[in-house]
C-alpha positions in Angstrom: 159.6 138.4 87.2 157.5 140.5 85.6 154.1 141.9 86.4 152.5 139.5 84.9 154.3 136.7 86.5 153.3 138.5 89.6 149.7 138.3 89.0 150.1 134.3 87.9 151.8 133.6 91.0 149.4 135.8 93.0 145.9 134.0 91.6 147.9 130.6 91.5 148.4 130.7 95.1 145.6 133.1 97.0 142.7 132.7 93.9 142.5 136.4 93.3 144.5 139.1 94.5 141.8 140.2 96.4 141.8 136.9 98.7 145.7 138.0 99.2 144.8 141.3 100.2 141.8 140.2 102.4 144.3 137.9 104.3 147.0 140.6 104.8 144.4 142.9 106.3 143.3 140.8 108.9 146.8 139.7 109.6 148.0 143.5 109.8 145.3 143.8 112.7 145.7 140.6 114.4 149.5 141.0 114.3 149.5 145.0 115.0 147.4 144.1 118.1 150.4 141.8 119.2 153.3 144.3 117.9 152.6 147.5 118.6 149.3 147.3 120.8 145.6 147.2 120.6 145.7 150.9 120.5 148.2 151.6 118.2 147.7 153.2 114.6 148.5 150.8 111.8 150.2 151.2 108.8 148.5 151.4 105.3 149.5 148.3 102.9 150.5 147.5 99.2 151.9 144.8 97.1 154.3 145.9 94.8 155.6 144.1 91.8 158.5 142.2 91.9 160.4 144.1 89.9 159.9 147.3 92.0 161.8 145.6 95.0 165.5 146.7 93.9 163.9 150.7 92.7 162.2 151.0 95.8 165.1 149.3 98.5 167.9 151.8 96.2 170.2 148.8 95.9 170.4 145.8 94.5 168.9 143.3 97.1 168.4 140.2 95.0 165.7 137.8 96.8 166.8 138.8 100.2 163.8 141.6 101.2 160.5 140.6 101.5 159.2 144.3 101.9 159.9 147.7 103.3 158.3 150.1 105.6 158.1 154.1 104.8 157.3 155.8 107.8 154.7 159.1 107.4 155.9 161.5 109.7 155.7 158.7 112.7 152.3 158.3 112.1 150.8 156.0 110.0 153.0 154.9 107.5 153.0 152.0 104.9 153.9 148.5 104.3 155.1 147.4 100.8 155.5 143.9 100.5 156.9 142.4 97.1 154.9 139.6 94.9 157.5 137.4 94.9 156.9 136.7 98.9 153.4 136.4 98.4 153.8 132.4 98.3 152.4 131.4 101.3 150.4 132.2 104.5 153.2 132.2 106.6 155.6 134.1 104.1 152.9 137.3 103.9 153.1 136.8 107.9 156.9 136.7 108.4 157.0 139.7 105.9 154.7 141.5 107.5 155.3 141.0 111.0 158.7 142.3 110.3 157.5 145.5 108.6 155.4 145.6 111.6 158.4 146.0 113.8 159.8 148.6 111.7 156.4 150.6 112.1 156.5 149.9 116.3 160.4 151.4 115.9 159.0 154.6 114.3 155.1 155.4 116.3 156.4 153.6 119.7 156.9 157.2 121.6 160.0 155.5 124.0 161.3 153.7 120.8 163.1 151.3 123.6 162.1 147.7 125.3 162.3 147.3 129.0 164.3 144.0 128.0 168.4 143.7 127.7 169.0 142.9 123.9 169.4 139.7 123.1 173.4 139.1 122.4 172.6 135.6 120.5 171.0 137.7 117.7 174.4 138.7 116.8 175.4 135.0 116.4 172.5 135.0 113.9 172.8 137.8 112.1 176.6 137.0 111.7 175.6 133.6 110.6 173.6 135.0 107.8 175.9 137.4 107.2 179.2 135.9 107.2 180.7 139.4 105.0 180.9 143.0 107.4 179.9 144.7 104.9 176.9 142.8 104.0 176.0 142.8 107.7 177.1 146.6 108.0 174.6 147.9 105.6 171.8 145.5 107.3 172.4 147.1 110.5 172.5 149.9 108.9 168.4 150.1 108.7 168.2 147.4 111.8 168.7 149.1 115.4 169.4 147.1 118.0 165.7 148.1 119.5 164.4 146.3 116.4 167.1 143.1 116.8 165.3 143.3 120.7 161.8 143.7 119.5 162.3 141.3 116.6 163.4 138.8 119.0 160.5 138.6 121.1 158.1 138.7 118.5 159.7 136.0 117.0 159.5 133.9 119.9 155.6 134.6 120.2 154.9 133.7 116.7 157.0 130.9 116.4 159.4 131.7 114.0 163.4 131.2 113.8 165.2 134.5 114.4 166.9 133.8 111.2 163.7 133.7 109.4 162.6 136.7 110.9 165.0 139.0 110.1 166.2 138.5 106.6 163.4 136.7 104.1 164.7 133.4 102.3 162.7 131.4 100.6 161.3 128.5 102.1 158.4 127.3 100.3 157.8 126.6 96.6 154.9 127.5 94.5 153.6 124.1 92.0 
């Protein structure tokens, strides 16, 4: 997908990108205010194009990334989230939440939960990645606080474990 395929999608589904970026700032503070606290700082946002999402991840990642977050010396930091997720409300949501977590890992001063982490995460995360190595290298950037984190938050907004931690399509643009 190219950039221009990115801006198609973008106005197809949000009217402008501006109504997209409206909609992920007031989800950035509505779901900061649940992730990380009222009082916590929250992280700047972009859209990047599509075709930035293997260049910026360093790997080839296919469709399997919906964004990334680059911490700024545990301070504010910023959320990249690709065009291609940009298909729906609750994609940008999912996406984002998830970066969210990330940012909580990196500003949260304790950077651990006072709950016991959740040992049927690893059911999932096996589930959706039936190879070791595959799984390896997504542990590799996913602590166990964010598997603990991730599973709460997950709970609160409603959405499958699965979904939460790795992005897969699930809707369809016309």
């Amino acid at each position: 997908m190219d950039i221009e395929e990115d801006i198609r999608l973008i106005n197809e589904v949000w009217g402008s990108e501006d109504n997209l970026h409206e909609f992920i700032d007031s989800e950035l503070r509505r779901l900061g205010a649940i992730i990380c606290g009222e009082a916590a700082k929250l992280p700047n946002f972009q859209v990047q194009p599509t075709e930035m999402a293997s260049e910026i991840m360093g790997f080839s990642i296919g469709r399997s990334c919906a964004g990334r977050y680059e911490p700024d010396n545990g301070q504010c930091g910023t959320i990249s989230l690709f065009a291609f997720t940009c298909t729906s409300e609750s994609e940008v949501r999912t996406a984002l939440a998830h970066e969210l977590v990330h940012h909580w890992e990196v500003t949260n001063s304790s950077n651990t939960s006072d709950l016991p982490y959740p040992k049927e995460a690893d059911t999932v995360i096996k589930s959706i990645f039936p190879d070791p190595n595959k799984e390896g290298r997504w542990r590799s950037g996913h602590s166990e606080a964010f598997v603990t984190k991730a599973s709460v938050v997950a709970k609160v907004l409603g959405i499958p474990l699965e979904d939460f931690l790795v992005y897969r399509k699930r809707t369809t643009v016309k």
